[in-house]
Legacy VTK file of the C-alpha trace (Angstrom):
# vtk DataFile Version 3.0
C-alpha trace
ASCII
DATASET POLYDATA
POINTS 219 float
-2.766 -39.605 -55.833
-2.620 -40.100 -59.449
0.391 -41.448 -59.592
-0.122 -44.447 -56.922
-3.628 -44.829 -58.556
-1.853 -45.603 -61.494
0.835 -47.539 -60.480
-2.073 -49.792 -58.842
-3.969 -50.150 -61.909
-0.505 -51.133 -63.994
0.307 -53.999 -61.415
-3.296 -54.948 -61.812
-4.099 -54.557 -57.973
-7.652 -53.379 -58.667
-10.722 -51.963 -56.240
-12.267 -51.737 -54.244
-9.186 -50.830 -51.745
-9.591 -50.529 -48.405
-6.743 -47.564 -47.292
-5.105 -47.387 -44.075
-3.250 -43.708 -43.194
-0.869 -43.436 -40.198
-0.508 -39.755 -39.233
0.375 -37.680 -42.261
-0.469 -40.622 -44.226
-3.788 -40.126 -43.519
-4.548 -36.941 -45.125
-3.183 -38.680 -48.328
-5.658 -42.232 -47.524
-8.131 -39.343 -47.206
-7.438 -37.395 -50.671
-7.516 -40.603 -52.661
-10.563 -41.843 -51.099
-11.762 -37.948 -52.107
-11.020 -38.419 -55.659
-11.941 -42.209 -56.148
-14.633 -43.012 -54.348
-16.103 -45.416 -56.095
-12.827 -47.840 -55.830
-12.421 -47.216 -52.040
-14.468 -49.616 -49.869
-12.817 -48.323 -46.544
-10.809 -46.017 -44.497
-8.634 -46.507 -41.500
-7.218 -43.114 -39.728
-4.235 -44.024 -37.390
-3.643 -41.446 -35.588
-4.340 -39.232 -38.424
-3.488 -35.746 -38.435
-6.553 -33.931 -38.730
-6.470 -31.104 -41.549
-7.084 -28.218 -38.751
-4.045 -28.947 -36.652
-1.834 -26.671 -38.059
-4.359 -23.566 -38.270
-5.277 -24.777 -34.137
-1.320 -24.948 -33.246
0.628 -22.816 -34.898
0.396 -20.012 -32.546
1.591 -22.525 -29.553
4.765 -23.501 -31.792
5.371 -19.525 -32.524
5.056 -19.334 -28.405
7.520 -22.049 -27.523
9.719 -20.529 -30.337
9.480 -24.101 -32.324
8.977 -25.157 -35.299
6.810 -27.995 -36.320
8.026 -29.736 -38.932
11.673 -30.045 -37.393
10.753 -31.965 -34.520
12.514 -34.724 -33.553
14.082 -34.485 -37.062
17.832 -34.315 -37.379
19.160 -31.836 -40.665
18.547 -33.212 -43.911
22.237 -32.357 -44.698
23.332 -34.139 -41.435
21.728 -37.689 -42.274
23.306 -37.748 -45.822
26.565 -37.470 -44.172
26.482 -39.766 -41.812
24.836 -42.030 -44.141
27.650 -41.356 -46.927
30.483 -41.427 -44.536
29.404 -45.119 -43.497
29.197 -43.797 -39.832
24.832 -44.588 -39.586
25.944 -47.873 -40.575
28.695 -48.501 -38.383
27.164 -46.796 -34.958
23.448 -47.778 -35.985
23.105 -48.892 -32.394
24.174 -45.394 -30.962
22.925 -43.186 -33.605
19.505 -45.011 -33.749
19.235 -46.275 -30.738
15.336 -44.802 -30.295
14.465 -47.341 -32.441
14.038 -50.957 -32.298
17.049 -53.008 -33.843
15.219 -55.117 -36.066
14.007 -51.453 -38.063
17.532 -49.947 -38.087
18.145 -51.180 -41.597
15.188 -50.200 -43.102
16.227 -46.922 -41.620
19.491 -46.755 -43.035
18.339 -48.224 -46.615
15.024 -46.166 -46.950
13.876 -42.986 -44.425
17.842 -42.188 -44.282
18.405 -42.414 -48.671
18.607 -39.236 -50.235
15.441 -39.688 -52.544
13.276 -40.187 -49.575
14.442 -37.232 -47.728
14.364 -34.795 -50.579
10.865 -35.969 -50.997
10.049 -35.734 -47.122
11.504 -31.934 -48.043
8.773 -31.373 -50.502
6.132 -33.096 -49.283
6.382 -30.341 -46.122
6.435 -27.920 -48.294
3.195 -28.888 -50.024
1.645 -29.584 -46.430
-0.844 -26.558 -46.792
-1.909 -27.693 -49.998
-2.809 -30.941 -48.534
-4.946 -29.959 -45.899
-6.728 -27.555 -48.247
-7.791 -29.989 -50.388
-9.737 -32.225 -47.965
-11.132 -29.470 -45.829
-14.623 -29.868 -45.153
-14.488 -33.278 -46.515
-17.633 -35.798 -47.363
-17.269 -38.985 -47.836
-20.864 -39.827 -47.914
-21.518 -43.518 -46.276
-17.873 -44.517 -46.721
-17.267 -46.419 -43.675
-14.174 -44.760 -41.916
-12.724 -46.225 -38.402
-10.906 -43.220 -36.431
-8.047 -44.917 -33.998
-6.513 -42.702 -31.813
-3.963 -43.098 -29.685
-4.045 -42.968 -25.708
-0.811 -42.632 -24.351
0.011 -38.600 -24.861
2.591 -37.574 -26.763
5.344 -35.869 -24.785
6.632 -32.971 -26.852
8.526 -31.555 -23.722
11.697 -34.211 -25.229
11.428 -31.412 -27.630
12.364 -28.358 -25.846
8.697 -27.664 -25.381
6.852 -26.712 -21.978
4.738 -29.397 -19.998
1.578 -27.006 -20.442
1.878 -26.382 -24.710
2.826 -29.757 -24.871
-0.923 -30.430 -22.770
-2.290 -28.317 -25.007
-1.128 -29.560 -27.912
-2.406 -33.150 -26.857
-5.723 -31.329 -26.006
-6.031 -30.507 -29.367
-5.021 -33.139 -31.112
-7.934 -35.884 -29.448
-10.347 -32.993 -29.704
-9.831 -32.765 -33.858
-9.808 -36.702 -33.992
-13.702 -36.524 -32.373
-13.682 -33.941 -35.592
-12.628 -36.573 -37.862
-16.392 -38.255 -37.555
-17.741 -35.604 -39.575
-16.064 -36.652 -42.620
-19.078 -40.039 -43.157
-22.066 -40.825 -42.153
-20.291 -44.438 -41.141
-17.721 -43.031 -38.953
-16.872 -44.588 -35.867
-13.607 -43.428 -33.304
-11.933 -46.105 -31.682
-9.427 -45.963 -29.086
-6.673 -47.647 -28.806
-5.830 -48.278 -25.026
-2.460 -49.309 -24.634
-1.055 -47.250 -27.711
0.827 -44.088 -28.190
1.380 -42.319 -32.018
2.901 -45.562 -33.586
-0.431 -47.252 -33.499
-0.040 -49.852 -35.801
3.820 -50.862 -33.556
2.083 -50.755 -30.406
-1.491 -52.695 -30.884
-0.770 -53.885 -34.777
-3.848 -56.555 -33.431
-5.975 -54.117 -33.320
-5.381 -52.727 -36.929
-5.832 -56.180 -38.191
-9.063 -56.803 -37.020
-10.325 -53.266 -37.755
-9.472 -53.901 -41.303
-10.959 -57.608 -41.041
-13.993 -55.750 -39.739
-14.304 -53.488 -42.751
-13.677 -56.613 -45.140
-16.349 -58.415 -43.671
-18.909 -54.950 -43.837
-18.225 -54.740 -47.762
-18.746 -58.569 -48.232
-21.780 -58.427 -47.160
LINES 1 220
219 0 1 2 3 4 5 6 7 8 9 10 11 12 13 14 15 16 17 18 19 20 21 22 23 24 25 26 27 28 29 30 31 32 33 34 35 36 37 38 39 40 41 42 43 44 45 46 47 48 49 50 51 52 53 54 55 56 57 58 59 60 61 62 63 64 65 66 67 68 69 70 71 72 73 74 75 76 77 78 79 80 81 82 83 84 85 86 87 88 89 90 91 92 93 94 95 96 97 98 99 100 101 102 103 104 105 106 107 108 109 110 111 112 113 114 115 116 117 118 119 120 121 122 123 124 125 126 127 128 129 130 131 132 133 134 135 136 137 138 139 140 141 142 143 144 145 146 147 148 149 150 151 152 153 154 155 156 157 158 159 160 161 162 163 164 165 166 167 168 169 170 171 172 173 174 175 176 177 178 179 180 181 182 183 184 185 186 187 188 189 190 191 192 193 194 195 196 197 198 199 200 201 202 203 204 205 206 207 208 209 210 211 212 213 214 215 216 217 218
């Protein structure tokens, strides 16, 4: 948090900030509004992954024989090759075809570079550290929009059972209604027509939360 705090002070993008954290991403929104409150004017959880998930699921993932952070994520050691070999680039629409065409490339150039999945790497290794830190979070009167999503997620593409993958989703909206606790301005929104990718599916939406917040501070 230090580090993009001081990045945004040396390009002179100044406070107050209003953060917006998709998934992971909001844990981190969530530890920088923790540590500079008096620069943050507002936070936006998308689908943000509550700091209890892991403690609530773990034993469903040791059940189903999965692990977590492997997911729907090919081997690190895989993507460099097929990204040094030229072969992501050449069968993009194949290889990536879960994705739409117009974010291949910024596939390819940035999520498949070596940097940023050596630093994916470590930043799952640090996960625990994360969620420690913002545990039993207060934010005071920080106002703080909760979106979640409505369409479930279907871990059973995963190898996982229709029931843990139930559960899982069970879990996961119960924590969100958790995330209120963290202000005294909270407020959870749902977003109807939206699975995880909240911001792809109803980006609307996100706007005019955010344009909501804006006005709040102004006045």
């Amino acid at each position: 948090m230090q580090e993009l705090h001081t990045a945004l002070q040396q390009e002179g993008i100044r406070g107050p900030y209003i953060l917006v954290g998709h998934s992971q991403g909001g844990m981190y929104s969530r530890l920088f509004a923790q540590q500079y409150r008096d620069e943050v004017a507002g936070l936006v959880l998308l689908d943000a992954r509550p700091e209890q998930f892991s403690q609530a699921t773990d034993a469903i993932f040791e059940r189903e024989g999965l692990d977590p952070d492997k997911m729907g994520v090919p081997p690190t050691a895989l993507v460099k090759l097929l990204k040094a070999s030229g072969a992501m680039r050449l069968f993009q629409n194949s290889l990536l075809a879960q994705l739409p065409a117009e974010e291949r490339p910024l596939y390819i150039n940035v999520d498949a570079a070596s940097a940023y999945l050596e630093t994916a790497e470590e930043e799952d290794r640090h996960m625990t550290e994360v969620e420690d830190a913002i545990r039993d979070q207060q934010l005071g009167s920080l106002p703080v929009r909760i979106v979640t999503h409505t369409i479930p997620n279907d871990a059973t593409a995963f190898g996982m059972s229709a029931e843990s993958s139930r559960q899982l989703e069970d879990i996961w909206q119960e924590q969100q209604k958790g995330l209120l606790d963290i202000s005294t301005d909270s407020e959870l929104i749902i977003a109807q027509n939206s699975g995880h990718m909240i911001m792809h599916d109803e980006p609307d939406l996100v706007v005019e939360i955010v344009r909501g917040l804006l006005a709040q501070h102004r006045k």
